[in-house]
FINU-668830 format. One line per 2 residues: number of its first residue (from 1); their letters; for each residue z, x, y of N, C-alpha, C. Coordinates in Angstrom, 1 decimal. Each point is the difference from the previous one (the first is absolute). Layout:
# residues N
NUM) a) Z:X:Y:Z:X:Y:Z:X:Y; ...
//
This chain:
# residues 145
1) xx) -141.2:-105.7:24.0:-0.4:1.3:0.4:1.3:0.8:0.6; 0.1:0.9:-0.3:1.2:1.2:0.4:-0.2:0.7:1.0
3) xx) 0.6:-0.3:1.2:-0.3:0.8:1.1:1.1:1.3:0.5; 1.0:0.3:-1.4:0.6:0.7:0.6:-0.8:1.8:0.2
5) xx) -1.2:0.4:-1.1:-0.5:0.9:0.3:-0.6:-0.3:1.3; -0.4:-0.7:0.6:-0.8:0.2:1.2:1.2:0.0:1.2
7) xx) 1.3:-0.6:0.1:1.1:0.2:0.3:0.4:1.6:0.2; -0.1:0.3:-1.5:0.9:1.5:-0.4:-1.4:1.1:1.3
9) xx) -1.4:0.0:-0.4:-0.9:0.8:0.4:0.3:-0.2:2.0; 0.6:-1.2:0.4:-0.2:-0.4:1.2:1.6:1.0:0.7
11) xx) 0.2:-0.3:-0.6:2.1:0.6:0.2:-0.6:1.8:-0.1; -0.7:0.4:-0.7:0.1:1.1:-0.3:-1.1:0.9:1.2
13) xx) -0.9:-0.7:0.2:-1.1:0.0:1.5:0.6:0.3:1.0; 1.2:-0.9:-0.2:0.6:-0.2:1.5:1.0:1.2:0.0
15) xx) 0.9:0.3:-0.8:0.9:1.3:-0.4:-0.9:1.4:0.7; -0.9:0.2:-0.1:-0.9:1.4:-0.2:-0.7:-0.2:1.2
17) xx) 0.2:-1.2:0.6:-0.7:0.0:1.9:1.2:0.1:0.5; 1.1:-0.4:0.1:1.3:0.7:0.3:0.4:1.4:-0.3
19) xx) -0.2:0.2:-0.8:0.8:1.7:-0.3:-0.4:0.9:1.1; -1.3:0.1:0.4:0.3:0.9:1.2:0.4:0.2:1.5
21) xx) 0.7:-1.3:0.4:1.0:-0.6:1.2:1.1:0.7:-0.9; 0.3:0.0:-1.1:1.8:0.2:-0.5:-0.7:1.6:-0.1
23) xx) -0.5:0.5:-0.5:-0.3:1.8:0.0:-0.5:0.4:1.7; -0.2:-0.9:0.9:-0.2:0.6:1.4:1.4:0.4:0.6
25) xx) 1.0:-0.4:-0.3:1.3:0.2:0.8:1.0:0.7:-0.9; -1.2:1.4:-0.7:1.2:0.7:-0.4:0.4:1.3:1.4
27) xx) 1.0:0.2:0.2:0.3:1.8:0.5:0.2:1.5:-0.4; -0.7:-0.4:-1.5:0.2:1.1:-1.0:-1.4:1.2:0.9
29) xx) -0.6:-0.3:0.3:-0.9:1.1:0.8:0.9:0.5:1.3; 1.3:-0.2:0.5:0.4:0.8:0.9:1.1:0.6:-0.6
31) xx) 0.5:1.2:0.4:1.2:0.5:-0.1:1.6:-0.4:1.1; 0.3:-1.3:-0.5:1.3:-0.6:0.9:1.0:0.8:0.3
33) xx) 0.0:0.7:-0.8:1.3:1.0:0.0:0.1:1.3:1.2; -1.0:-0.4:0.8:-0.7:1.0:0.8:-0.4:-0.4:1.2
35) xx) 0.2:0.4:1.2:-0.5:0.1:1.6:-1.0:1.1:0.3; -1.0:-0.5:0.8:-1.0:1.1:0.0:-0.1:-0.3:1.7
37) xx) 0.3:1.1:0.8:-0.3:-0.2:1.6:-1.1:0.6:0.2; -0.7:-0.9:0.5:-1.6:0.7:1.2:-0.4:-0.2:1.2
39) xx) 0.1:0.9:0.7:-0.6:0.1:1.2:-1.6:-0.3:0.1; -0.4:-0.8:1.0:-1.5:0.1:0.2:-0.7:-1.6:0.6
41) xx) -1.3:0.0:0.1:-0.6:-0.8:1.1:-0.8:-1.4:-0.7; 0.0:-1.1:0.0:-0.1:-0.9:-1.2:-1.6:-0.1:0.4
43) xx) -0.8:-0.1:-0.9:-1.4:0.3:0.4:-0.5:-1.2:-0.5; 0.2:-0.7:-1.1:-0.1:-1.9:-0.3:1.1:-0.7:-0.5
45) xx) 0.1:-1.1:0.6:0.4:-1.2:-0.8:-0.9:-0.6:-0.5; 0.7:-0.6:-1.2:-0.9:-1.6:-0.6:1.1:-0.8:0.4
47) xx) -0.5:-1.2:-0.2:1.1:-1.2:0.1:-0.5:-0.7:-1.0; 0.1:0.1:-1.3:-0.8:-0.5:-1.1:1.2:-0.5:-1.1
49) xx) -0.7:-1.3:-0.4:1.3:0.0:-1.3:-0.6:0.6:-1.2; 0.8:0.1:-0.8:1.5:-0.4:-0.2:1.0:1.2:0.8
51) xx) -0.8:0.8:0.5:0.7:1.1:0.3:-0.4:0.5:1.3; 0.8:0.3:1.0:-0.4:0.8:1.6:-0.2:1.3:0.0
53) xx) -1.3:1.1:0.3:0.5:1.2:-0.4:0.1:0.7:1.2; 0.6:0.8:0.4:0.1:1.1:1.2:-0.5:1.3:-0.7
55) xx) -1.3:0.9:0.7:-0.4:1.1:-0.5:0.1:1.0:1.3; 0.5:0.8:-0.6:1.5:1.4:1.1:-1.0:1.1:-0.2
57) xx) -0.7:0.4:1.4:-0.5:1.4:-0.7:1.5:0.8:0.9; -0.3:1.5:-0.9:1.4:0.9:-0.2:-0.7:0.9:0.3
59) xx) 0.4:1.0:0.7:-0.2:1.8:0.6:0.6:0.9:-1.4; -0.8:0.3:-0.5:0.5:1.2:-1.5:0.1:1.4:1.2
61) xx) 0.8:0.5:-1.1:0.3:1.1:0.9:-1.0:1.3:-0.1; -1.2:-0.3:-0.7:-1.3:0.9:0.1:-0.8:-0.8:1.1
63) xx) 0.2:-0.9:0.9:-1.2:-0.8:0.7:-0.5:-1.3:-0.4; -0.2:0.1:-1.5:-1.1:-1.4:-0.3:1.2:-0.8:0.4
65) xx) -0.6:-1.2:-0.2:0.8:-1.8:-0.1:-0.1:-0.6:-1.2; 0.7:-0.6:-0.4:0.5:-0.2:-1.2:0.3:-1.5:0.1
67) xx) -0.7:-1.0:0.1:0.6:-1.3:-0.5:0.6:-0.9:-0.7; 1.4:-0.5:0.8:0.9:-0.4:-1.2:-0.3:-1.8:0.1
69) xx) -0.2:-0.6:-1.2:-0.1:-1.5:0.3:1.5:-0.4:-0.6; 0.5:-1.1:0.7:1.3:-0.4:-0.2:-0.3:-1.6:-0.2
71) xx) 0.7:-0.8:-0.9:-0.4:-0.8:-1.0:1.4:-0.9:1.0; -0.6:-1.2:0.6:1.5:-1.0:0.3:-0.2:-1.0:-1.0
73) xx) 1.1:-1.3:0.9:-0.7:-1.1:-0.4:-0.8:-1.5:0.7; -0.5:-0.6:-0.8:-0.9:-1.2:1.0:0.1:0.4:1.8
75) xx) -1.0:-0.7:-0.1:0.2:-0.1:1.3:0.9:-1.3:0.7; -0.2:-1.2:-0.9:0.8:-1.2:0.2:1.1:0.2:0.0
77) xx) 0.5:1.5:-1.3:1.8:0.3:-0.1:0.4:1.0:1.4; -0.8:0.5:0.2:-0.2:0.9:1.6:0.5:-0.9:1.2
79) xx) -0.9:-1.1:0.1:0.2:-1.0:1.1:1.6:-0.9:-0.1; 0.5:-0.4:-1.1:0.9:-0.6:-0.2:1.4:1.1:0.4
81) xx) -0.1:1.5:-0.5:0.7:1.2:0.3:0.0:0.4:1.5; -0.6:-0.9:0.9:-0.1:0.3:1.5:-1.0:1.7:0.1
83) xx) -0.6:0.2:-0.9:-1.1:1.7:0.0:-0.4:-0.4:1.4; 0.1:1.0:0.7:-0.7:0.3:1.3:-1.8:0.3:-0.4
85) xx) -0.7:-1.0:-0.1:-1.6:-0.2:-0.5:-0.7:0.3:1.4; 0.3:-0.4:1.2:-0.8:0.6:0.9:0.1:1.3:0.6
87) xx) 1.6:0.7:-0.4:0.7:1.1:0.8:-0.6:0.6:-0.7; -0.6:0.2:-1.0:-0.7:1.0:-1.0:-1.7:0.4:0.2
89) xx) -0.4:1.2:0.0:-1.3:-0.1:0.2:-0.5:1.4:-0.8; -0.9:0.1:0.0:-0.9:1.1:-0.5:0.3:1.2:1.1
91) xx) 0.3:0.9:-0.4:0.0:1.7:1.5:1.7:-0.4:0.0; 0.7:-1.1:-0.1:1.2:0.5:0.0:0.9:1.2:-0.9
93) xx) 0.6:0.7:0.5:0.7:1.0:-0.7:1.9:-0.5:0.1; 0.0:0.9:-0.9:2.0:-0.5:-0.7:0.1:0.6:-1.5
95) xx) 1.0:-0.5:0.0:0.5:0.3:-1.6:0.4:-1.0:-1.1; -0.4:0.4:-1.1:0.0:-1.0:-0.8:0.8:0.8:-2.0
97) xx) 0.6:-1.3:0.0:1.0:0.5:-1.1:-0.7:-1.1:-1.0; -0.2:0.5:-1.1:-0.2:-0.6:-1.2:0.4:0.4:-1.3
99) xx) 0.4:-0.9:-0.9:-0.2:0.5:-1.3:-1.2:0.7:-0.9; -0.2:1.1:0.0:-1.3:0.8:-0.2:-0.9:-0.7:-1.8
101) xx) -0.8:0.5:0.2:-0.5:-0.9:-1.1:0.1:1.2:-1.5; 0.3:-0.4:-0.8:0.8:0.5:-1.4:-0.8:1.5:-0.2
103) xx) -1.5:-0.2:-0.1:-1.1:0.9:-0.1:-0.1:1.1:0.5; 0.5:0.2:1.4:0.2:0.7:1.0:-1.2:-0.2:1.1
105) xx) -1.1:-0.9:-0.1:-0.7:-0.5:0.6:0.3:-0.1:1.5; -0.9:0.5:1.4:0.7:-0.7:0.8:0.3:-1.0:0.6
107) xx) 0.9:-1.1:-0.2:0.2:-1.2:0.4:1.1:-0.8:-0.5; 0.5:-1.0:0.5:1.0:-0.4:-1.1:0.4:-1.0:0.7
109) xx) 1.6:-0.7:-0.6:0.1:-1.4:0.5:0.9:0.3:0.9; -0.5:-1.6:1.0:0.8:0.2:2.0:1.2:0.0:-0.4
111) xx) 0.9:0.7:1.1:1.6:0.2:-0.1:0.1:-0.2:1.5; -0.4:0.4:1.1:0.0:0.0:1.3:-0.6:0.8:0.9
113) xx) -0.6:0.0:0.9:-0.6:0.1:1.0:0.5:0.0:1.7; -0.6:1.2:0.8:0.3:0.0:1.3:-0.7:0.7:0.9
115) xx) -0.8:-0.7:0.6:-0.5:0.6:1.0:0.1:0.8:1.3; -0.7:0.9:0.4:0.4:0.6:1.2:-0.1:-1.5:1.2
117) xx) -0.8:-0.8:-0.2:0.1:-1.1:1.1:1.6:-0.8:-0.4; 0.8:0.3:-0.8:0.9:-0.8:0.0:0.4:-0.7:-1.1
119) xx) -1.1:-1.0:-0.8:-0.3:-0.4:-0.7:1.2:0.2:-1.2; 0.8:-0.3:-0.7:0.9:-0.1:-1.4:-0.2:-0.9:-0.4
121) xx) -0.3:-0.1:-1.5:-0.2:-0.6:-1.0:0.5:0.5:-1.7; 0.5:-0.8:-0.4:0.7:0.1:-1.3:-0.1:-0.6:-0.8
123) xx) 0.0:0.0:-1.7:-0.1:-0.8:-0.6:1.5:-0.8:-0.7; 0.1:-1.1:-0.7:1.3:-0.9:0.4:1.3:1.0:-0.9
125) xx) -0.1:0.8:-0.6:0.8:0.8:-0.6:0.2:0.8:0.6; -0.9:1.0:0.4:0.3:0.7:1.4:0.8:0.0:1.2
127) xx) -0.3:-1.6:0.6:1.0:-0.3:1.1:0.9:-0.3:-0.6; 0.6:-0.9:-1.0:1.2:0.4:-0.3:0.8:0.7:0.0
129) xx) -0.6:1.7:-0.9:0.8:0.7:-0.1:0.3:0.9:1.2; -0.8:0.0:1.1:0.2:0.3:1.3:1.0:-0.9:0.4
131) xx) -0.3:-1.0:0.2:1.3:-1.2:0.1:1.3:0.8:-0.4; 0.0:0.4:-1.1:0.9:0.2:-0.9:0.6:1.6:0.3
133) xx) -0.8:0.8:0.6:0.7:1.1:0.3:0.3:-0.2:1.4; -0.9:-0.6:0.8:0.8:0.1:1.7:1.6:-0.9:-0.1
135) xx) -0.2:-0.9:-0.9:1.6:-0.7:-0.2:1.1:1.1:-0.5; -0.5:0.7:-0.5:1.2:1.2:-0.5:-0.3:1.0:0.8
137) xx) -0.5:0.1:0.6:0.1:0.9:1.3:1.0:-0.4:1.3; -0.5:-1.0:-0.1:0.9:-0.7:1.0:1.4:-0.3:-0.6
139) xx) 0.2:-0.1:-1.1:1.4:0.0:-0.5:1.0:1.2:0.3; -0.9:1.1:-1.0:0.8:1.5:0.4:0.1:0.2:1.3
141) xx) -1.1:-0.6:1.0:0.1:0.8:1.4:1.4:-0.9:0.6; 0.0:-0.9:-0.2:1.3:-0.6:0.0:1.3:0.0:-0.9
143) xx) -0.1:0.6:-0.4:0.8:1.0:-1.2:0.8:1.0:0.7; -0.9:0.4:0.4:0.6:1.5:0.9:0.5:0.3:0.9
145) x) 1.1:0.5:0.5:0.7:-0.3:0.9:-0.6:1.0:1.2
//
């Protein structure tokens, strides 16, 4: 008896229950190339995987509110990044920078966060390149006579 068709059918089962973990982690729905700053008062968190969301309502400049949801990541990758998970709450207000989402939708992926209570948070590319500019800040200012 030939068991490689039942082989071939079992390999191929298993291919097509994976593909959408490898299609969940594309960033083609944001525009990277882009910073989007918002003012406003965070009205929910989830703490849900695969994904943490913060939803920002926003003051339009006719009155209404306008909800921006902002897409992180895990909450496990949050905890390991030291995320301030308790400093954060619902009614807190701050600003928040993200990569806006491609569509023009409101919402997009975390870049960093700060609240009027104090609160800063960034994502690991972010602090970096913060990293990366206070160090050449600090270079020129020492630079200068």
């Amino acid at each position: 008896m030939n068991k490689l068709p039942s082989l071939a059918a079992a390999a191929l089962l298993l291919a097509q229950a994976a593909a959408p973990a490898f299609a969940h982690h594309s960033f083609a729905m944001f525009d990277q190339t882009k910073k989007v700053t918002i003012e406003g008062k965070i009205s929910d968190i989830e703490w849900t995987n695969p994904h943490v969301w913060i939803h920002v309502d926003v003051a339009k400049d006719d009155g209404s509110v306008e909800t921006w949801g902002i897409e992180m990541t895990s909450r496990v990758h949050l905890t390991r990044q030291h995320f301030p998970i308790n400093d954060l709450a619902v009614g807190d207000a701050g600003v928040f920078v993200m990569s806006p989402y491609a569509n023009g939708d409101p919402g997009g992926r975390f870049w960093t966060l700060e609240t009027e209570k104090g609160v800063v948070f960034r994502d690991p590319s972010a602090q970096r390149q913060f990293e990366s500019q206070q160090a050449a800040a600090q270079d020129q200012a020492a630079a200068t006579p």
